[in-house]
BADREN-778969 format. One record per residue (C-alpha): x, y, z. Coordinates in steps of 0.25 Angstrom, whole numbers, plus 5000, padded with zeros to 4 digits. Last residue first. Example, Ala and Ser with C-alpha at 12.3 -4.5 7.8 and 13.67 -1.06 7.14 Angstrom:
2
505549965029 504949825031 
//
This chain:
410
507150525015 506150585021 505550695011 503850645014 503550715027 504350725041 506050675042 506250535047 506250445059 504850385058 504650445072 505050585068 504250575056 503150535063 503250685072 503450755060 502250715051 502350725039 502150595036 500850625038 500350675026 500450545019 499550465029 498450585030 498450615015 498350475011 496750445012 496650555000 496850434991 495750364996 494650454989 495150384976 494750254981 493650304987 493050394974 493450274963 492950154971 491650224972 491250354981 490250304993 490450154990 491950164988 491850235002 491050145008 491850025006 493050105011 492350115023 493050005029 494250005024 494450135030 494350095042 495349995040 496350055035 496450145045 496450055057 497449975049 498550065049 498350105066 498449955069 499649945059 500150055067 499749955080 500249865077 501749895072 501649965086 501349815094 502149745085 503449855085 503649855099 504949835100 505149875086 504850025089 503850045076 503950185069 504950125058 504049995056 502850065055 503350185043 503950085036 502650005036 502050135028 503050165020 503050035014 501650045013 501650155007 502350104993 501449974995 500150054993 500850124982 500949964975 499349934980 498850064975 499650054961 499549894958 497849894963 497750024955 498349944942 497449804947 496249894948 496349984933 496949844925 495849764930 494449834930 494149944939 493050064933 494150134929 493550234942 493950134948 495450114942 495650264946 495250264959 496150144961 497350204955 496950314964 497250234976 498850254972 498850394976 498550344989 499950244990 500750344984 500550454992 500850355003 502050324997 502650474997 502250525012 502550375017 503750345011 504250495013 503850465030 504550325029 506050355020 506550405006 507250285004 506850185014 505450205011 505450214995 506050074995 505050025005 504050094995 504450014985 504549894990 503049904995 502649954983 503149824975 502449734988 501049824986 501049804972 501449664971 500249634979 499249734974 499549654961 499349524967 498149564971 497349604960 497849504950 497849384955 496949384966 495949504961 495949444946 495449324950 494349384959 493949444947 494449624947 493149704941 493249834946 492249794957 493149674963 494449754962 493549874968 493349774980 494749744984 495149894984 493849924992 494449845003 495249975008 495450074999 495550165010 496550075018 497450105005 497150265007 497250255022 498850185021 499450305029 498150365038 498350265051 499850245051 499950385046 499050425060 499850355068 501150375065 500550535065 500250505081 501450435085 502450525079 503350525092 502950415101 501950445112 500850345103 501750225104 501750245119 500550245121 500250135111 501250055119 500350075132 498950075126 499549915122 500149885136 501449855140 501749695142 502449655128 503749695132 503949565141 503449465130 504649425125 504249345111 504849215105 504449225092 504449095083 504849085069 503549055060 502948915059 501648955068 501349045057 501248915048 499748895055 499149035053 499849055039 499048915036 497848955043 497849085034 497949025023 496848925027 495849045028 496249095015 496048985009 494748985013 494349115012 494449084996 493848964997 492749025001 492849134993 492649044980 493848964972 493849004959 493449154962 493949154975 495249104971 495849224967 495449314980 496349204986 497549234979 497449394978 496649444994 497349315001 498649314995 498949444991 498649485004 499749385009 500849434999 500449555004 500849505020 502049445012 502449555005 502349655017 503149565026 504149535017 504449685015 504249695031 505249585032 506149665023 506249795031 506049735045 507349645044 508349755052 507949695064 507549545065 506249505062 505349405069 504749485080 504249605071 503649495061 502949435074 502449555078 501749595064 501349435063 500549445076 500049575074 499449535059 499149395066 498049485075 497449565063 497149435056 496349375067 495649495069 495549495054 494849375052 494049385064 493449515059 493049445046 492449335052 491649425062 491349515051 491049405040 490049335051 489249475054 488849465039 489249485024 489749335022 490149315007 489649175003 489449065012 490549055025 491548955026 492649045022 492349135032 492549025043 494049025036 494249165035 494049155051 494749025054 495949095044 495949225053 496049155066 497249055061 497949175057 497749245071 498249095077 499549095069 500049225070 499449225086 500249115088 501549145079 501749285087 501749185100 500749215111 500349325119 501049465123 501249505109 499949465101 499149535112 499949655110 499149675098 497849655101 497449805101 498449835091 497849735081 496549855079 496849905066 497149765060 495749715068 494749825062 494849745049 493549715050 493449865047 493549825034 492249755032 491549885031 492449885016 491849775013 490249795017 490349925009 490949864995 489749774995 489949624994 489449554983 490349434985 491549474976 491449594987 491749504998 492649424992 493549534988 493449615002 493749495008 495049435001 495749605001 495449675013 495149545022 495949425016 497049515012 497449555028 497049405030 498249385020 499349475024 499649435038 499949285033 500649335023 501549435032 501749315041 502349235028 503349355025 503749375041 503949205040 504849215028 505649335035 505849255047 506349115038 507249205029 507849275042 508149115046 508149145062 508849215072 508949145087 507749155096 506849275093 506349365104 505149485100 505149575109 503549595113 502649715109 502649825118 
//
């Protein structure tokens, strides 16, 4: 179980909310560094399409969290390991930095790896401390905040300093980044403080996931957790690098690119939550995940365009502005089927479950554009939703979601 979370006497909402919006930043940005910053720089830098995706299983450490996880609740203060985990992250981005050109070797995957370890570890620590820090009844528009700061965040490291590299140089570039990073590392110590009761944090990992997995609906929450966002993770990093092959400048990709899968992802976002509350989670997920694959075909479409500015930066506006529609749904769906006294440890291990997918599939992505162009895989990805969408049928989830099986809920 995860701790209980112990507050001294209420504070300034307005001062909790800020520091959940600057968290979700500082989760967000070494997230953009790898899918989006790396990818970019790597590929400007003549690397192939298939040593970039194989990089993704370097993500390996945001599937794997959960192992780790209850270390973060039964040592140390939330704000420690915040603060040390970003530290770790920026000493790694920042050694890369020093490095000549674009590394290839075993010295990009170790730095690589350490990177999002480190990341992957503030992620818990931020997740758990958000859930500490929030009173009840606040969840709805903290996890608005939270998902516009931890994009505003992406933006950040994969639009603004993807505009620099061409003025400024990737070195420069990572650098920056790595001092970001530090300095969200070192104001982390500035947030409220938590004082945590240890005493329900004894109980074994294999023992909550036993006793997660008896729960009603276990097995089909898993498996939509796993198979729900599988047609974004399978355009994985090939996104990035088809804006570099159709013919998007550096400039144009940190400006342009990414502020429009910004505002996109944030307008879809508030729709969807709209959508959610009206008609409910399983029709959100049965209507909006539809949505979100169909949505790859705009990039199918502008590949086989041949790319160029208008046919990339309309997909990017109609894939990333769907993909917020399901992701509202999606993040509904975690926080109604987590118990909140052990919220941290199961929100975990369903992200856990998420990015396992996501990952995997980024790494073969390179191989798929390879096999069958950017046109075939991205429009292959489409059929990558049948198992998430059809599985809001399932009666046994809709009994743990607390609603009626199948797309009608209302």
């Amino acid at each position: 179980m995860n701790p209980r979370e112990i507050r001294p006497p209420p504070r300034s909402r307005t001062r909790r909310f800020a520091w959940v919006g600057i968290l979700a930043l500082a989760s967000g940005l070494p997230f953009g560094v790898f899918k989006d910053l790396v990818p970019i720089w790597l590929r400007s830098t003549g690397s192939s399409v298939e040593f970039i995706g194989a990089l993704g299983v370097l993500a390996v450490p945001w599937s794997l969290k959960i192992l780790w996880a209850p270390l973060v609740d039964r040592f140390g203060g939330r704000r420690l390991w915040i603060s040390s985990s970003l530290l770790a992250a920026a000493a790694a981005l920042g050694i890369l930095a020093t490095l000549p050109g674009a590394p290839t070797g075993v010295g990009l995957g170790i730095l690589l790896g350490g990177f999002t370890l480190a990341a992957a570890t503030a992620d818990i620590a931020i997740d758990a401390y958000a859930i500490g820090i929030l009173d009840k009844g606040e969840e709805g528009p903290a996890n608005a905040l939270r998902v516009a700061g931890w994009r505003g965040g992406v933006l950040l490291s994969g639009g603004a300093l993807v505009a620099l590299a061409a003025p400024c140089g990737w070195p420069v570039v990572l650098g920056l980044g790595a001092a970001l990073l530090a300095a969200l590392g070192l104001a982390s110590l500035g947030a409220p403080q938590l004082a945590i009761d240890r005493s329900s944090a004894q109980g074994s990992l294999l023992g909550g996931l036993a006793d997660w997995m008896r729960r009603p609906g276990a097995l089909p929450l898993a498996a939509i957790v796993l198979f729900y966002k599988w047609p974004d993770a399978a355009l994985g990093p090939m996104v990035r690098t088809f804006w570099v092959d159709g013919g998007l400048s550096l400039t144009e990709i940190g400006t342009l690119a990414m502020p429009i899968t910004m505002g996109a992802t944030v307008a879809g976002a508030a729709m969807g939550g709209l959508f959610v509350a009206r008609r409910g989670i399983l029709a959100g997920l049965f209507w909006l995940g539809l949505a979100q694959a169909l949505s790859n075909l705009a990039y199918a479409i502008a590949a086989l365009m041949g790319g160029g500015r208008a046919p990339i930066l309309s997909a990017a506006f109609v894939e990333n502005f769907s993909g917020g529609l399901a992701t509202a749904a999606f993040f509904s769906l975690l926080m109604r089927v987590c118990e909140k006294e052990r919220a941290a440890m199961e929100y975990a291990l369903l992200s856990a479950l998420f990015a396992s997918t996501r990952d995997l599939t980024s790494a073969i992505s390179g191989f798929g554009v390879s096999s069958f162009g950017y046109a075939g895989w991205f429009g292959a990805t489409v059929l990558f939703a049948l198992p998430g969408v059809l599985l809001v049928f399932s009666r046994s989830l809709a009994r743990r979601v607390g609603e009626e099986p199948g797309p009608g809920s209302s």
